[in-house]
C-alpha positions in Angstrom: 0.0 0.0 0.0 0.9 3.6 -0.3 1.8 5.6 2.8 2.9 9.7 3.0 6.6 9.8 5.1 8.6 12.3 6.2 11.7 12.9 6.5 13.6 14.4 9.8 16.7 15.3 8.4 16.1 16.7 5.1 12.2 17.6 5.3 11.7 15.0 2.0 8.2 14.1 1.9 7.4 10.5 0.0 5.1 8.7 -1.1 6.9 4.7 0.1 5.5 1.7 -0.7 5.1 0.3 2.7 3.3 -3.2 3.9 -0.5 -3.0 5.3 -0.5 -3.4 8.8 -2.4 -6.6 10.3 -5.3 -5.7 12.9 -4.5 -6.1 16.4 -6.8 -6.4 19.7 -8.3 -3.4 20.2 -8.2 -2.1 17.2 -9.9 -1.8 13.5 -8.4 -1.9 10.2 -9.3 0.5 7.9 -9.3 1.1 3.8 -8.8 4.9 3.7 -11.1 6.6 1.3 -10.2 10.7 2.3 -7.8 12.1 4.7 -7.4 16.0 5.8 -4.0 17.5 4.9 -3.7 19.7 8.4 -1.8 22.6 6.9 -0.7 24.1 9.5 0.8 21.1 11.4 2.4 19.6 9.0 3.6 22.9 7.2 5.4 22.8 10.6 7.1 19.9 10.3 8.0 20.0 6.7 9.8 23.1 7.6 11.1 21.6 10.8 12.6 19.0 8.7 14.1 21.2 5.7 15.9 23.5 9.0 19.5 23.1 8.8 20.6 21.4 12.4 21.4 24.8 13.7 17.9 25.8 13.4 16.9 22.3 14.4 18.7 22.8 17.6 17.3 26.5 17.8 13.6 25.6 17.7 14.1 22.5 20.3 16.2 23.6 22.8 15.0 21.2 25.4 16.2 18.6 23.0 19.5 20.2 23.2 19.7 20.0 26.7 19.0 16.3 26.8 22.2 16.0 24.2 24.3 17.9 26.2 23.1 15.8 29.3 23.9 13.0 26.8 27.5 13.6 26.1 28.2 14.4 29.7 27.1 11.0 30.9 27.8 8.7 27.7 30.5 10.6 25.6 30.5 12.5 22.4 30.4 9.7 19.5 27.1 7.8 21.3 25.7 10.9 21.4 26.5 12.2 17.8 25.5 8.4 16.4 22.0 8.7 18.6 21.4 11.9 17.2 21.6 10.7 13.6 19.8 8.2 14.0 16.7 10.4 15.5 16.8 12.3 12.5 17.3 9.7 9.8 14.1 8.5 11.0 10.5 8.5 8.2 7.9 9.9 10.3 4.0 9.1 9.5 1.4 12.5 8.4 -1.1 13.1 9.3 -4.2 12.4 11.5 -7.7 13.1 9.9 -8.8 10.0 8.2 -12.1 8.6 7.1 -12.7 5.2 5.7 -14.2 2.2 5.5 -13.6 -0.9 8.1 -11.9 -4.5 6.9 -11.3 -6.0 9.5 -12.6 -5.8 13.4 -9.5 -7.2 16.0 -11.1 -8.7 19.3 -11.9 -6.2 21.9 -14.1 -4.1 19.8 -17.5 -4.3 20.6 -19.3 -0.9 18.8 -17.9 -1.5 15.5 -18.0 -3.9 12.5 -16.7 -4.8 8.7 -18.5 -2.2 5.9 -18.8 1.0 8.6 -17.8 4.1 7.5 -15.4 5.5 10.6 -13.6 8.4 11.1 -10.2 7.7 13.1 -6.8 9.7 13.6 -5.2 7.6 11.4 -2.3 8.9 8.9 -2.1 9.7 5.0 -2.0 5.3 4.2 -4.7 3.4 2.0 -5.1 0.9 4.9 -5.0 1.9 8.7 -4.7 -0.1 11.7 -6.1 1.9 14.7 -7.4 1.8 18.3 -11.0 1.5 18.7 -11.2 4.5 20.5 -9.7 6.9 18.4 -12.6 5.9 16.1 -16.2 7.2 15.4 -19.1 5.7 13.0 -20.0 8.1 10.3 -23.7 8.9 10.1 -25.2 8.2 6.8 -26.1 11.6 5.5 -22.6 12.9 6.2 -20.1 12.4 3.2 -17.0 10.8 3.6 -15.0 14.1 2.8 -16.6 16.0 5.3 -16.3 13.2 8.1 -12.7 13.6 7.5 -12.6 16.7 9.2 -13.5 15.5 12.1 -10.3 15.2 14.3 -9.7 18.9 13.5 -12.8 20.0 14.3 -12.6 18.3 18.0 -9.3 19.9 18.4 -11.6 22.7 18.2 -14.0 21.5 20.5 -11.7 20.7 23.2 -10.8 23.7 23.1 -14.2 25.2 23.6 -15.4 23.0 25.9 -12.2 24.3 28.2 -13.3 27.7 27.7 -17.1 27.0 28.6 -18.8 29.2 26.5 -22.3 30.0 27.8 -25.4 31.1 25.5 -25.4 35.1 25.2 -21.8 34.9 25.7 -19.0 36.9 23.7 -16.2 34.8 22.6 -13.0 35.6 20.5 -11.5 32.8 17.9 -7.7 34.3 17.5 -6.3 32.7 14.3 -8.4 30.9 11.6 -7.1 28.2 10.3 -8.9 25.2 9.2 -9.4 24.8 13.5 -10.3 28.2 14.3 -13.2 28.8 11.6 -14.8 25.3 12.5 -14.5 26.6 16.4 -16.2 30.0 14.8 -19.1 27.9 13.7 -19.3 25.9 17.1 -19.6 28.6 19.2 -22.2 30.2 16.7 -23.8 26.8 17.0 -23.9 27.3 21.2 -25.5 30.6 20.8 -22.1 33.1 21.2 -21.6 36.1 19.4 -18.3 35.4 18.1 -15.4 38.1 17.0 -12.7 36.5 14.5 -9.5 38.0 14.2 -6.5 36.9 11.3 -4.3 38.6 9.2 -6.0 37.7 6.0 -9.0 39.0 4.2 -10.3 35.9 2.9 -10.4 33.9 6.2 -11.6 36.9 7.6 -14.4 36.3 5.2 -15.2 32.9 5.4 -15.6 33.9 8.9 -17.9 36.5 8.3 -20.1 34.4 6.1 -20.6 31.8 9.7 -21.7 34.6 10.9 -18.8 36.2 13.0 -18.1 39.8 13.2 -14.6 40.3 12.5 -11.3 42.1 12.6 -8.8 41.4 10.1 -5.4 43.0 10.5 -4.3 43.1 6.9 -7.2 45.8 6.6 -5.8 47.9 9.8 -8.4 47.3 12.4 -8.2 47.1 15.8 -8.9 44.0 17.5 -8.8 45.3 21.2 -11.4 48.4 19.8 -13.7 46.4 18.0 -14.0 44.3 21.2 -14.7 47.1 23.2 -17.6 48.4 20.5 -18.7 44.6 20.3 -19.4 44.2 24.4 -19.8 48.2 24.6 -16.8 48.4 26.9 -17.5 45.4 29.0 -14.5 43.1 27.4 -15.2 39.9 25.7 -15.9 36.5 27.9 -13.4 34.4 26.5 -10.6 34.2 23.8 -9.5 30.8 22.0 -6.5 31.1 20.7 -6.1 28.8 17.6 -2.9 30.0 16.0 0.9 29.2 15.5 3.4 32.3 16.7 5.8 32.7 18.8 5.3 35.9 19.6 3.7 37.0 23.2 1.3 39.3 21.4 -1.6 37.5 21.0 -1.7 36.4 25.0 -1.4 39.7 25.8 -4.1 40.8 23.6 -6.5 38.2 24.5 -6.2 39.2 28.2 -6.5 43.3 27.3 -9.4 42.3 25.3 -11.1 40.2 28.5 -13.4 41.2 31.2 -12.7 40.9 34.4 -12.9 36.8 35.7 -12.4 36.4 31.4 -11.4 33.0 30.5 -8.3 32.6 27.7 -7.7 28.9 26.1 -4.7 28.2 23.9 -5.2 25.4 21.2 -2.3 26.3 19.2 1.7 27.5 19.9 2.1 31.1 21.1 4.8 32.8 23.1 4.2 32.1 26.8 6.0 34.7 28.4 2.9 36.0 30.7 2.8 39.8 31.5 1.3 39.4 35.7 -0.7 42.9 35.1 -2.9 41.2 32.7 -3.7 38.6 34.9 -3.4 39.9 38.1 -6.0 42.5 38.1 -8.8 40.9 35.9 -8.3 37.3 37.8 -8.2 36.1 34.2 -8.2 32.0 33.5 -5.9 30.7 31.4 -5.7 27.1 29.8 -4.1 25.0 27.4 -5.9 22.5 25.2 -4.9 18.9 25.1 -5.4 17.8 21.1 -8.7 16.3 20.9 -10.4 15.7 24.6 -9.6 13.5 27.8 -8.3 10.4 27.0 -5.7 11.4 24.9 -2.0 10.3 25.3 -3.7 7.6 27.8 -3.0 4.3 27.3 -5.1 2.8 29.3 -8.2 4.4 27.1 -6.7 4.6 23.7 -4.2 1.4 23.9 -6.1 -0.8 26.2 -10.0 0.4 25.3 -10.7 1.3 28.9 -13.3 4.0 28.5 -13.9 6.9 30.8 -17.6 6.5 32.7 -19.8 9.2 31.0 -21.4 10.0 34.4 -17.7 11.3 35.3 -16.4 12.1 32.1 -18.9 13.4 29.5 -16.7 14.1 26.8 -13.4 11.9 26.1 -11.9 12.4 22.5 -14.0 9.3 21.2 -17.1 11.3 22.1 -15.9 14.5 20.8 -16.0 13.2 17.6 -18.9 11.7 17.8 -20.5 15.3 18.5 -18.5 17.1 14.9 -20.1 14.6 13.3 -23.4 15.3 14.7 -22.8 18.6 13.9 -22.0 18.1 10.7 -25.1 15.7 9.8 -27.1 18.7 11.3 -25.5 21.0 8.8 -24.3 23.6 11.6 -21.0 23.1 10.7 -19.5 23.7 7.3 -16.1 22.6 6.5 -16.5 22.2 2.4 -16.2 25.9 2.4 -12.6 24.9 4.0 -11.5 23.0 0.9 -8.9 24.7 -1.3 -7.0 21.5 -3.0 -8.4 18.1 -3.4 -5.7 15.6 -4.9 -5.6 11.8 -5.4 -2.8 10.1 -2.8 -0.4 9.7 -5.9 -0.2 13.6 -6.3 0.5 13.7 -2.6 4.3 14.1 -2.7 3.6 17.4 -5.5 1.2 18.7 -2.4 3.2 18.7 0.1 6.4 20.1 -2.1 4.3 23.7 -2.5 2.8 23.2 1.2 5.4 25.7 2.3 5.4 28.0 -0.6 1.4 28.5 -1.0 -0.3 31.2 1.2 -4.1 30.1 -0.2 -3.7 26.6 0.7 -6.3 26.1 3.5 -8.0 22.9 3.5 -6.1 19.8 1.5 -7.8 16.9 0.8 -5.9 13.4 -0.4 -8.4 11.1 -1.6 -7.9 7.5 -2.6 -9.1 4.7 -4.4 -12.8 3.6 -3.9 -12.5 0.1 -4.8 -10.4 -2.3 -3.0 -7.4 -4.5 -4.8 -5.4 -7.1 -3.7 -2.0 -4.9 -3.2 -4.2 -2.9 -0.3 -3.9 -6.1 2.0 -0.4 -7.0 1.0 1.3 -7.0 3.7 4.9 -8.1 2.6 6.2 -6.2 0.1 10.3 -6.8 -1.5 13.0 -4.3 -0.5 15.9 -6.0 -2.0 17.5 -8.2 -4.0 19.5 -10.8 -1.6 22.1 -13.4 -2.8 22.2 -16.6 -0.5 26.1 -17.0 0.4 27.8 -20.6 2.4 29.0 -19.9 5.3 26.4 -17.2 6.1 23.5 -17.0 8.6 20.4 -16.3 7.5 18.5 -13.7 9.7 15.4 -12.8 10.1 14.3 -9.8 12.9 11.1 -8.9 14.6 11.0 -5.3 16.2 12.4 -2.3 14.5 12.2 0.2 17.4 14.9 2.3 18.6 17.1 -0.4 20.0 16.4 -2.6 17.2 17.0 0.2 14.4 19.9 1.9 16.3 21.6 -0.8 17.8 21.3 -4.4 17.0 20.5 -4.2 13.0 23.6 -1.6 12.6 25.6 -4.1 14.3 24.5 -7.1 12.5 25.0 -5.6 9.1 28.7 -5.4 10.0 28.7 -9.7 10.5 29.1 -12.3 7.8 24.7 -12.5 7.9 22.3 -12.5 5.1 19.3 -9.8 6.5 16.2 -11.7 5.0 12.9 -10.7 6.6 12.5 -7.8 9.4 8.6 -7.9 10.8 6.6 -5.0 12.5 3.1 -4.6 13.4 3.0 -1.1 11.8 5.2 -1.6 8.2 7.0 1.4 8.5 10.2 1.3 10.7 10.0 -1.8 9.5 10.7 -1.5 5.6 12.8 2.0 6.7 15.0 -0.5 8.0 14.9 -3.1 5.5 15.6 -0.8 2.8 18.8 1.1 4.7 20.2 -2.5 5.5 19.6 -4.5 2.8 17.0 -6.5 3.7 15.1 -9.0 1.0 12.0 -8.0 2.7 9.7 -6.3 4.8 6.7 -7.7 6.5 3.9 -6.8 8.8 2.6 -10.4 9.0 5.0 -12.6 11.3 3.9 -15.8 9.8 5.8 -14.2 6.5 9.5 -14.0 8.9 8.8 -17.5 10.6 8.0 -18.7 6.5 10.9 -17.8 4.9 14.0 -19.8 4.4 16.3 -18.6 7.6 17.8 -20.2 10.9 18.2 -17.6 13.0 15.8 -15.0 15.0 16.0 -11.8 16.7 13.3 -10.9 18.8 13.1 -7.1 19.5 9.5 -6.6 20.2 7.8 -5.7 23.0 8.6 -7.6 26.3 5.2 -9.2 26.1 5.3 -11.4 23.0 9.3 -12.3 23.8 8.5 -15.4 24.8 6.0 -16.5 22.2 8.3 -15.4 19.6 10.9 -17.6 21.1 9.1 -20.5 21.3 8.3 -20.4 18.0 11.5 -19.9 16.8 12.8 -23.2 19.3 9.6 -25.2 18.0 10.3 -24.6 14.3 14.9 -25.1 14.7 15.9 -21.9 14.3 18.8 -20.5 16.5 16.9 -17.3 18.8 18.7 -14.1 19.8 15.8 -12.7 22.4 16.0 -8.9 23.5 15.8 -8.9 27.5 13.6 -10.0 29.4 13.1 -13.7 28.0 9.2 -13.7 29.8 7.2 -11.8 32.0 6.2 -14.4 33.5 7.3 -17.8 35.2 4.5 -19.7 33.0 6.2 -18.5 30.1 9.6 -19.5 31.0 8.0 -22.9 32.2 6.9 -22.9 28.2 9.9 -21.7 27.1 11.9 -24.5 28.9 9.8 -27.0 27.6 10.2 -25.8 24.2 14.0 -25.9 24.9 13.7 -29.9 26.0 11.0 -30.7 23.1 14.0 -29.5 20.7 16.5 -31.7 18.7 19.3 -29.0 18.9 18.1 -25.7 20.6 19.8 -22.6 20.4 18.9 -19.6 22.7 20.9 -16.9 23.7 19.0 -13.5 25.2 20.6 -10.5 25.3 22.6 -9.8 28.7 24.8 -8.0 26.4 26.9 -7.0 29.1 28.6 -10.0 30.1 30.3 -9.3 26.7 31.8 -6.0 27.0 35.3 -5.9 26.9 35.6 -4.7 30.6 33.3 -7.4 32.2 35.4 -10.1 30.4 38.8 -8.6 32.2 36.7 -8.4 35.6 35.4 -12.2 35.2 39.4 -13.0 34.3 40.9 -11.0 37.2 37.9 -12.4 39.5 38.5 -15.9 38.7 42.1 -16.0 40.4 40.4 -15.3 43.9 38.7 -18.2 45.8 36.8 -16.3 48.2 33.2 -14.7 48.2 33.0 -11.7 46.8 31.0 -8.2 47.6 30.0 -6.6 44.8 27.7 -3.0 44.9 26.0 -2.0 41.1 24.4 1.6 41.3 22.3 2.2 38.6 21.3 5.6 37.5 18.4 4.5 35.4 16.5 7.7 35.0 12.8 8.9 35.1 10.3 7.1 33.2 6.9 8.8 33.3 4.1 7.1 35.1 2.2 6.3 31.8 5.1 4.8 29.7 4.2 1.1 28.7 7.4 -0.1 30.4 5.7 0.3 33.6 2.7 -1.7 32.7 3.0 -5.4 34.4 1.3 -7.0 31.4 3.0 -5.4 28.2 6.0 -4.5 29.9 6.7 -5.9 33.0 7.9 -2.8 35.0 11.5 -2.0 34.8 12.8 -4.8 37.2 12.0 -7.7 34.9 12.4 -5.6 31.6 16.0 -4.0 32.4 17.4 -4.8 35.9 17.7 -8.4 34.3 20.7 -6.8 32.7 22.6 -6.5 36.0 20.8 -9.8 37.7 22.8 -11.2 34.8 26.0 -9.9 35.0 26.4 -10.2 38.8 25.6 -14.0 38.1 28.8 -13.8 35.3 31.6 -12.0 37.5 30.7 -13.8 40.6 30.5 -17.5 38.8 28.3 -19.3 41.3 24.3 -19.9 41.1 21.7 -17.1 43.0 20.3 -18.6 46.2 18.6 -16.2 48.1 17.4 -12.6 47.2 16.4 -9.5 50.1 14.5 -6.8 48.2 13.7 -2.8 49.9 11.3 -0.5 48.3 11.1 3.0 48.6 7.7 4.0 50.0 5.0 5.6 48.1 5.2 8.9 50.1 5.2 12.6 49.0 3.0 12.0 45.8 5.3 9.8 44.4 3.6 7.1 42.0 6.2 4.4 40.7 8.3 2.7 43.4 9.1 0.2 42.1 12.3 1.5 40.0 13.6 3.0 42.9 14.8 -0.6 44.6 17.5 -1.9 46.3 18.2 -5.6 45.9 21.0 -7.8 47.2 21.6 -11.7 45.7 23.3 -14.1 47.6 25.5 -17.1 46.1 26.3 -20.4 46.3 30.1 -19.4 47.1 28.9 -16.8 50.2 29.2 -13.7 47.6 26.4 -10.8 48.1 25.7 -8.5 44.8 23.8 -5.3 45.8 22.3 -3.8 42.7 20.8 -0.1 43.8 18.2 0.4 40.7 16.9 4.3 40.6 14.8 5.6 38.6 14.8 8.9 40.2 18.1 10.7 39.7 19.5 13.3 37.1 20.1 11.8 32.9 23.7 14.0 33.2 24.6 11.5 36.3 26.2 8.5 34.4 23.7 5.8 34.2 26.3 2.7 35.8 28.9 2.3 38.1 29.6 -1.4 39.6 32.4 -1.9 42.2 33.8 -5.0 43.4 35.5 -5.8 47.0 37.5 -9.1 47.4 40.7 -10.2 49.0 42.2 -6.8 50.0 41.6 -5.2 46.3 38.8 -3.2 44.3 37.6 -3.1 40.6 35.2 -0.3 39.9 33.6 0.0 36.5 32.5 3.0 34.9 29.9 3.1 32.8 31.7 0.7 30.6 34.4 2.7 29.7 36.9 2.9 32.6 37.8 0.0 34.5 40.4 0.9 37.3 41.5 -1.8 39.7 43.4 -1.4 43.8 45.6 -4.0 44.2 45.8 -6.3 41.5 49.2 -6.9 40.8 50.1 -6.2 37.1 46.5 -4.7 36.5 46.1 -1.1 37.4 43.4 0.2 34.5 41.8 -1.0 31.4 40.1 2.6 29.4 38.2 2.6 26.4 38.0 5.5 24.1 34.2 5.8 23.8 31.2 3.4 25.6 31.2 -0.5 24.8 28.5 -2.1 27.0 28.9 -5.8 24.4 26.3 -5.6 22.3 28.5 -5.9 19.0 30.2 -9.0 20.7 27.1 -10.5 22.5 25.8 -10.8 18.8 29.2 -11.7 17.1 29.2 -14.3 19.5 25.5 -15.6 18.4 26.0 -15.3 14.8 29.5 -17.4 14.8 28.1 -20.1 17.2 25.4 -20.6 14.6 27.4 -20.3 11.3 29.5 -23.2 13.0 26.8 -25.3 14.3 27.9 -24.9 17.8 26.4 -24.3 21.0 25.2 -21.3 22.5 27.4 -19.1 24.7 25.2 -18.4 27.0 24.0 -21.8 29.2 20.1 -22.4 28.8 20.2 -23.5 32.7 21.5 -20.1 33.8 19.5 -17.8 31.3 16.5 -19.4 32.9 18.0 -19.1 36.3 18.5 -15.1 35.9 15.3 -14.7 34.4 13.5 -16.1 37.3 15.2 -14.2 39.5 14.8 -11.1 38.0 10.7 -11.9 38.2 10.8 -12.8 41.5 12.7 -9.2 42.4 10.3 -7.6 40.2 7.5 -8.7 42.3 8.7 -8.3 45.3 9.4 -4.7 44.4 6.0 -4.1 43.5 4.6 -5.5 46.6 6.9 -3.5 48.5 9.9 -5.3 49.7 10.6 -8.8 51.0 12.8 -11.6 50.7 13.1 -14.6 48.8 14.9 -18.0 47.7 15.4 -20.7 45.2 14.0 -23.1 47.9 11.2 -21.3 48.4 10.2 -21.0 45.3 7.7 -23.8 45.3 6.6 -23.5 48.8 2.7 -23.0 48.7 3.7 -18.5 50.0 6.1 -18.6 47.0 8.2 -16.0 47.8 8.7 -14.0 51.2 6.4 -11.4 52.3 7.7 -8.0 53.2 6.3 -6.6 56.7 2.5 -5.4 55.7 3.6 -6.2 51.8 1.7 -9.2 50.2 3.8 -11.9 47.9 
């Protein structure tokens, strides 16, 4: 199918041939038939993306102070590598769609094959998107007015923050596409509305729904034909729907205000408050969140979980729901909007005089009507591959950030042959294929698991890791898993049987770690000694907001069992012996703080009397390095740095072992899987203790969440499972 990208670095809009994405639970495919070009948007960031990097840098300066944080706690030539890679990236456009449904995933109760839908889905013939985000079109309104619908509840929202009330005067500040539907609305509730742009024929349009006006081109006076309009009273309210970033229009729409006057901001404008304004009118001021409550949720718009109407009477699902019944009413208007109308193949010819054209308003990209076969194809070819002896034959699931940044570049530099890469989406996915050679792209895993390889990376989400890797055991293929192996002990019981059921399994997961450079010398320097050891891993592993899917025990796992594995592991390789016992603190959930269970303290005892302590905190500054890990044994010290200083106290003939730049093992964790299966040989990591560390890291996980406790290997199976923290349940 075809699908509108852009790119990051050089502002390149395309027109790719990208695979249809599958339906998933919760969701609803659907064959686009018009989507909304959002000028003003994605004028943005076209010209975002055509900005040299200076200007880049000068627009997002937050973004510069996360790089700077960056290179302070990683180095310069991570930081330069990560940055490239950020803006190599094809983004999606768009987010007003209308369409027809194929396909229903389970979950969806409201909807079925053959409705006509509205969704926030991009410029793409077929869509794949969450129920919620979607409203049935009623039948007397036409497809290319439906499309308007997102936009219009953008407007809305923002309305519905300003609470208008009948008799009520109300300024619309900018009009765009947004503000002349929110003209119309606020006509609709019974407001006199004054519009205000810098252009004639907006100024118009708005005029003709009924709005007196002041346009600025012309030389009026906004602030006096308020006062004339309320006879010196000041206006009610004032949405702002514009793009500046000048302070102006704030200050404006508070002169213009009466005292107790409310001001809503749906677009970008220069925030730099005067307090006078404020201060002496008690004036409101708000900022509208895209299309209604709900959004950014993932518990609504992911999961499906839908906000009780008795509490919350308008989420975003319901907002669009009301456009559309305003536009089946015929109070609101938006083919007056409509100044280009193109078929998706002209879209790339759009978007290249999107910048340049003052009168484009309201774009429309409309698509086929009827429905062919290449709509559902969801593998499409990227490259031509040649088979070579000697060469392993890959095939990759995930292309997310780690996946494109990290394991793909360094598996393009190994004797491989890149044959399938598999996404639920299609478009990281054949980004990826097509900058690393890959034969082909798919969004249908069936297609990977079909074609002719013997080896698998897994770089999906943590949930389906262990499906994937059963698979990949049940049908002989060698499996390179992204931490964590399972989320939970059922799976790894699955897993393991998998493992046994196999003629010659191959399983390596990737603790990546145990392969750095540094880690190796420790394990080397480590193995002279005879005693226990006592080793203290502080990890600085920075904020994650509450909301993040990482944190979610079913998708993700929380960041115990999803990342912490990584240093469960590596403990387990220095110290050489199995885990026995494990003692888990929790910080409390005091002082309004919501996630506890990254901030943890664990400590693992071994078979040889050694204690690891791994301090996992999720709380501290990104310009702190992220991991330092100190060992005490035998009168000397080895403290590691963030994998790129290693000095040692003691050791004779060892004093420091530097690296130029960061090397945490992931280019020799998967050297080390892809010549173990060229070869035929076993895997270098021992299915007993990759099992072992996963367990633990589950059991510490939940213990964490529960808030503290203790644990062991014996007690495991005993009917409590593991120990219970003081007033904490198992």
């Amino acid at each position: 199918m075809r699908q509108v990208l852009q790119s990051l670095k050089s502002g390149k809009t395309t027109l790719s041939d990208v695979p249809a994405p599958g339906v998933r639970r919760g969701h609803v495919l659907i064959r686009t038939t018009v989507s909304v070009v959002s000028v003003g948007t994605e004028r943005m960031l076209v010209e975002f993306g055509r900005a040299s990097y200076l200007e880049k840098a000068r627009r997002q300066p937050e973004k510069v102070r996360q790089v700077l944080d960056k290179v302070r706690a990683d180095g310069v030539l991570p930081t330069v590598d990560a940055v490239r890679a950020k803006l190599d990236a094809q983004i999606p456009l768009g987010y007003c769609n209308a369409g027809v449904v194929l396909e229903v995933g389970e979950g969806v109760p409201d909807l079925k094959v053959g409705d006509r839908v509205v969704s926030n889905g991009p410029h793409a013939e077929v869509v794949s998107v969450p129920h919620r985000l979607c409203a049935r079109i009623p039948d007397s309104v036409e497809d290319e007015d439906a499309a308007w619908t997102v936009l219009g509840s953008i407007g809305l929202q923002g309305i519905r923050l300003l609470e208008p009330t009948l008799g009520e005067t109300i300024v619309v500040t900018g009009l765009g596409p947004i503000g002349l539907c929110a003209v119309q609305m606020l006509r609709a509730s019974g407001c006199r509305v004054l519009a205000i742009d810098v252009r004639r024929d907006r100024c118009d349009l708005a005029e003709g729904f009924g709005a007196t006006v002041a346009c600025i081109a012309d030389g009026d006076d906004p602030v006096g034909v308020a006062e004339d309009l309320t006879d010196g009273r000041g206006v009610d309210g004032v949405l702002l729907t514009l793009s500046t970033k000048s302070d102006e229009p704030l200050h404006q729409a508070a002169t213009m205000c009466r005292r107790n006057g409310r001001i809503v901001l749906v677009g970008v404008a220069g925030l730099k408050l005067q307090r006078a304004d404020f201060y002496e009118k008690e004036l409101t001021f708000r900022v509208s969140c895209s299309y209604g409550p709900g959004r950014y949720d993932d518990a609504y718009e992911q999961a499906g979980h839908d906000y009780p109407l008795g509490f919350v009477r308008w989420t975003e699902q319901r907002n669009f729901e009301a456009v559309l019944g305003l536009l089946a009413s015929g109070a609101l208007d938006v083919a007056s909007l409509v100044t280009h109308r193109v078929d998706i193949g002209a879209a790339e010819a759009l978007y290249a005089d999107l910048g340049g054209d003052p009168n484009m308003l309201g774009a429309l990209l409309t698509y086929p009507r009827r429905e062919s076969a290449s709509l559902r194809r969801r593998t499409v070819t990227t490259a031509k591959v040649a088979r070579r002896p000697g060469r392993a034959v890959l095939g990759v699931l995930g292309a997310g950030n780690f996946a494109s940044r990290v394991l793909v570049p360094h598996l393009a530099k190994l004797p491989v042959v890149l044959d399938t890469v598999a996404t639920s989406g299609g478009v990281s996915g054949t980004e990826l294929a097509r900058k690393f050679g890959f034969r082909q792209s798919t969004t249908d895993p069936d297609a990977l698991f079909d074609a002719p390889i013997d080896s698998v990376v897994v770089a999906t989400r943590h949930d389906s890791h262990a499906d994937y890797a059963e698979r990949a055991l049940r049908t002989g293929r060698a499996v390179y898993v992204e931490k964590p192996l399972a989320l939970t002990h059922d799976d790894l019981d699955r897993l393991d049987a998998a493992w046994t059921a196999a003629v010659d399994p191959f399983a390596m997961v990737g603790f990546n770690r145990r392969f750095a450079p540094q880690a190796a010398k420790m394990r080397e320097l480590l193995a002279t000694l005879r005693e226990p050891k006592t080793l203290v891993y502080t990890v600085n592993a920075g904020v994650i907001p509450r909301g993040v899917w990482v944190h979610d025990p079913v998708s993700g796992g929380g960041r115990i069992a999803g990342e912490a594995c990584h240093f469960v592991d590596l403990l387990r390789f220095l110290v050489g012996a199995p885990i026995v016992s494990w003692q888990v603190a929790t910080v409390g959930l005091t002082g309004g703080l919501q996630v506890a269970e990254d901030k943890t303290s664990f400590t693992l005892t071994f078979a040889d009397g050694s204690i690891g302590t791994v301090h996992y905190v999720g709380s501290g500054s990104k310009a702190f390095p992220k991991e330092r890990l100190e060992v005490f044994v035998g009168g000397r010290v080895l403290q590691l740095g963030d994998f790129r200083t290693l000095h040692g106290w003691g050791w004779p003939g060892f004093r420091k072992f530097d690296l130029r730049k960061q090397d945490k093992g992931h280019s020799a964790a998967l050297s080390a899987f892809i010549t173990a299966v060229r070869r035929g040989g076993r895997s270098p990591m021992e299915w007993a203790e990759i099992l072992e560390v996963s367990r633990v890291a589950l059991d510490v996980a939940a213990l964490a969440r529960s808030g503290g406790g203790h644990g062991s290997r014996d007690s495991r199976g005993a009917p409590d499972g593991i120990g219970r923290a003081a007033g904490g349940a198992a």
